[in-house]
Z-matrix of the N, CA and C atoms (Angstrom, degrees):
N
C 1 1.447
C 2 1.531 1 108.05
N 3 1.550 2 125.61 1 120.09
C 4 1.587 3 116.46 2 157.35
C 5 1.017 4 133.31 3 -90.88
N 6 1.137 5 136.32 4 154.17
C 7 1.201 6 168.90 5 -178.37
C 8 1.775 7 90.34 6 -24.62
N 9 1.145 8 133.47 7 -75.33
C 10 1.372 9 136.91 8 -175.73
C 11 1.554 10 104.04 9 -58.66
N 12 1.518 11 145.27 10 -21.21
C 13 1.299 12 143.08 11 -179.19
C 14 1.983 13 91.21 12 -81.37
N 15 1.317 14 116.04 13 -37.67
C 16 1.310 15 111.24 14 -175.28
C 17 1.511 16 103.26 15 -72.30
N 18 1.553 17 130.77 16 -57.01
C 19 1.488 18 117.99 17 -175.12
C 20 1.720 19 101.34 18 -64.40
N 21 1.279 20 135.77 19 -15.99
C 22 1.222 21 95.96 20 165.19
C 23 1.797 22 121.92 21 -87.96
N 24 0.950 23 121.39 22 -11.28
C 25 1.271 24 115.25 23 172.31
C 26 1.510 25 120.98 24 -88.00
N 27 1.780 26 111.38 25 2.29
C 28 1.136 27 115.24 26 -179.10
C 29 1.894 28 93.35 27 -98.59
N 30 1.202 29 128.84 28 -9.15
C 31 1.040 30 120.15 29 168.58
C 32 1.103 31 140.41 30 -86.70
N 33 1.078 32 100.46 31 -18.72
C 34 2.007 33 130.12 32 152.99
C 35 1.329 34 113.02 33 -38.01
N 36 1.725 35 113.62 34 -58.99
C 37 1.201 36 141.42 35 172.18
C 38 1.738 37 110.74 36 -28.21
N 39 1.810 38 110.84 37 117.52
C 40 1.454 39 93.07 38 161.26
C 41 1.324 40 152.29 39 -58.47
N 42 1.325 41 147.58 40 164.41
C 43 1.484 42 111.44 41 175.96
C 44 1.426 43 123.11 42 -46.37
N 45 1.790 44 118.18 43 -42.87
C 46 1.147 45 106.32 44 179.39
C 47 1.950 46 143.31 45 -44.90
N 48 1.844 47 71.48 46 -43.54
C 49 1.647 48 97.21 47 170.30
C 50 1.560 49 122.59 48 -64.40
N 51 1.524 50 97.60 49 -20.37
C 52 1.629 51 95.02 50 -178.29
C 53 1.584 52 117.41 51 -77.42
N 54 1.784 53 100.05 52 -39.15
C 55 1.245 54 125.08 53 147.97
C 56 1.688 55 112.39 54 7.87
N 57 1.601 56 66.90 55 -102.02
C 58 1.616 57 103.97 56 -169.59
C 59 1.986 58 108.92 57 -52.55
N 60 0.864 59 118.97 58 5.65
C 61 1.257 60 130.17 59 -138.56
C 62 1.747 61 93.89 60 -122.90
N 63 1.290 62 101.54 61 -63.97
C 64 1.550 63 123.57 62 -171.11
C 65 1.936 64 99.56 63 -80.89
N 66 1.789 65 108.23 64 -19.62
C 67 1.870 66 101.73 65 172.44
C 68 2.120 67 93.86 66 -79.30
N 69 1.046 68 99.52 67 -44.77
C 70 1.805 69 107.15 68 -162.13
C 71 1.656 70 99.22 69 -62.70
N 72 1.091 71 112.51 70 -32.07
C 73 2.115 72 113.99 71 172.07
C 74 1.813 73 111.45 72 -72.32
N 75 1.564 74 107.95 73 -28.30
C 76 1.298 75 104.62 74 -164.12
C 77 1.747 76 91.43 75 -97.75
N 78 1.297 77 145.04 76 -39.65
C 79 1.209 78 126.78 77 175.63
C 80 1.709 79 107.33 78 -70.24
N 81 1.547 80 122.23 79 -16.03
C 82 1.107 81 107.72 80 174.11
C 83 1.545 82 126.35 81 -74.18
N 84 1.765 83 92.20 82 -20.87
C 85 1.912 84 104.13 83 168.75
C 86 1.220 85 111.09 84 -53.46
N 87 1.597 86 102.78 85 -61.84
C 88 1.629 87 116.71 86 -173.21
C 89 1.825 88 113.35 87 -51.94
N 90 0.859 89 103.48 88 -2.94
C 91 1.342 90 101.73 89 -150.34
C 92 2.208 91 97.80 90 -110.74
N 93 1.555 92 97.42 91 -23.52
C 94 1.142 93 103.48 92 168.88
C 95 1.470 94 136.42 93 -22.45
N 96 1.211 95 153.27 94 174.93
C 97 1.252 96 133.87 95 176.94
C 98 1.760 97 79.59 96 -145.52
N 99 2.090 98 88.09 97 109.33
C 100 0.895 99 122.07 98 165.19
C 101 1.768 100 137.28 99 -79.44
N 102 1.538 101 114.75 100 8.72
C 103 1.705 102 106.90 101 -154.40
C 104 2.070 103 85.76 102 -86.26
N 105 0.846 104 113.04 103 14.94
C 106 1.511 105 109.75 104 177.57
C 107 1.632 106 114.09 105 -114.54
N 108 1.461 107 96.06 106 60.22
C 109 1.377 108 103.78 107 -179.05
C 110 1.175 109 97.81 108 -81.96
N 111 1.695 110 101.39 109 156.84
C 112 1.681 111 94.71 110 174.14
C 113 1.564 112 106.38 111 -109.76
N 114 1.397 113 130.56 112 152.75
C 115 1.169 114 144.76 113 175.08
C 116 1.539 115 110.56 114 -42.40
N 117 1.722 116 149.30 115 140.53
C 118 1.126 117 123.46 116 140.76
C 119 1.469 118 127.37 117 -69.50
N 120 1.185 119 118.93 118 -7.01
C 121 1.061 120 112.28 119 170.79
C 122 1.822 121 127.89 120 -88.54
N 123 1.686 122 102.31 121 11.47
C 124 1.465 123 121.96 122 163.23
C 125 1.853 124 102.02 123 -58.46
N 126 1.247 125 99.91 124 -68.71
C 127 1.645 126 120.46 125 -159.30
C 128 1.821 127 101.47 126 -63.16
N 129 1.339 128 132.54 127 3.67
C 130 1.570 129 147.51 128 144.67
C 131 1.579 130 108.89 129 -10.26
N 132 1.335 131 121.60 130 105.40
C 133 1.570 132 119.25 131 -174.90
C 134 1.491 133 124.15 132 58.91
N 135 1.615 134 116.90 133 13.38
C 136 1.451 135 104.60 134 167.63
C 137 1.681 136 110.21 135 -84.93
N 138 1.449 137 101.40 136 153.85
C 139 1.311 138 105.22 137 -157.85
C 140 1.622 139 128.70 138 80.63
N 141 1.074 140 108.59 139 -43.12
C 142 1.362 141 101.81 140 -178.77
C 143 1.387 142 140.96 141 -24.46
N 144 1.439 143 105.80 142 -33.28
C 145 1.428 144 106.26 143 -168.15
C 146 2.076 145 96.97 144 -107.98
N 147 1.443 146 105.11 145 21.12
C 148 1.397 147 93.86 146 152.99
C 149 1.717 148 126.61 147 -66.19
N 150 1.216 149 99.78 148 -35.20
C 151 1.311 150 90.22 149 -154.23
C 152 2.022 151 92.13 150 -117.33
N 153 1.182 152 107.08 151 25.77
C 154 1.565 153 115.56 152 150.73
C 155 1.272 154 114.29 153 -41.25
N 156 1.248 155 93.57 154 128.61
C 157 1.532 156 138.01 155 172.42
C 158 2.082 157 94.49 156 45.87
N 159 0.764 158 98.39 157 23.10
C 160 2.042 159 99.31 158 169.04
C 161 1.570 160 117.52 159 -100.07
N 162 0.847 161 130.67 160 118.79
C 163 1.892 162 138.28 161 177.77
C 164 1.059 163 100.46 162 -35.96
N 165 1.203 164 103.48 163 133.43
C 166 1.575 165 105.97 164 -179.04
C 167 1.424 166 121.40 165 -60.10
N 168 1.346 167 114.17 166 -54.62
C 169 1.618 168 126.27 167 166.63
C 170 1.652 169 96.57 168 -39.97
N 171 1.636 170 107.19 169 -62.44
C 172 1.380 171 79.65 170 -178.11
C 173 1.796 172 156.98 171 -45.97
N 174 1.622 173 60.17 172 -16.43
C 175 2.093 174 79.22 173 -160.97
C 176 1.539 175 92.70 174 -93.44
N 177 1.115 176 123.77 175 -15.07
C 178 1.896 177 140.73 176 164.12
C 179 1.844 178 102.54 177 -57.05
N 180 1.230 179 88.73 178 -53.17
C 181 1.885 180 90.30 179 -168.01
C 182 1.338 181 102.10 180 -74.67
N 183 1.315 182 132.07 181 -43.32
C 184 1.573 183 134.72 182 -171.71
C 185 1.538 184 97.12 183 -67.89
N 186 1.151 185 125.71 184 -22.44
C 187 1.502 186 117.22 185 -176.66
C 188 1.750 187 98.44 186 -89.46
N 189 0.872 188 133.00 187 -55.78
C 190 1.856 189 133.07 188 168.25
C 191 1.392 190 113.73 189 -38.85
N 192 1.523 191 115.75 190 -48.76
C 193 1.355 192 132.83 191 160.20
C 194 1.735 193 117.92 192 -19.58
N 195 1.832 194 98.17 193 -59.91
C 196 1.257 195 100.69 194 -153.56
C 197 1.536 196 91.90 195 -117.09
N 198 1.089 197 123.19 196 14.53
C 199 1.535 198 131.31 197 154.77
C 200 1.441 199 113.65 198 -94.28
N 201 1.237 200 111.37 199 -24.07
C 202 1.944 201 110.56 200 158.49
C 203 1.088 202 123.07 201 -58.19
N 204 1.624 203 104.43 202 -48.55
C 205 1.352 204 119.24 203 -156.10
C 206 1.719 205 98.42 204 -71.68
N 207 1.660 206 113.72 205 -39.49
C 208 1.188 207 110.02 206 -161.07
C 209 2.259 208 110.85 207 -70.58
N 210 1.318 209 111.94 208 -11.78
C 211 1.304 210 124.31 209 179.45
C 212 1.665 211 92.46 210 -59.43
């Protein structure tokens, strides 16, 4: 089942049901088994070489650019 077969059958759902729906997902977050945190210092140089050798401002404006465009 994906993700889009679930929001449409979650839209079916009455408010109550959505409710109840959106409390039973959030104690199931909480409820996660967390001892597998990951380090921040794992995620060290990812990305980096996106914005290689590009101006920074530049690579600032191309990102506003295509966050306009996407509205």
């Amino acid at each position: 089942m994906t993700v889009e077969t679930l929001l449409e059958e979650i839209r079916t759902l009455s408010s109550q049901d959505r409710q109840r729906l959106i409390h039973a997902l959030l104690v199931e977050q909480t409820s996660i088994d967390t001892s597998h945190k990951r380090s921040i210092l794992e995620f060290g140089a990812i990305g980096a070489d996106i914005a290689s050798g590009i101006d920074a401002q530049e690579y600032v404006n191309q990102l506003r650019d295509e966050w306009d465009d996407s509205r």
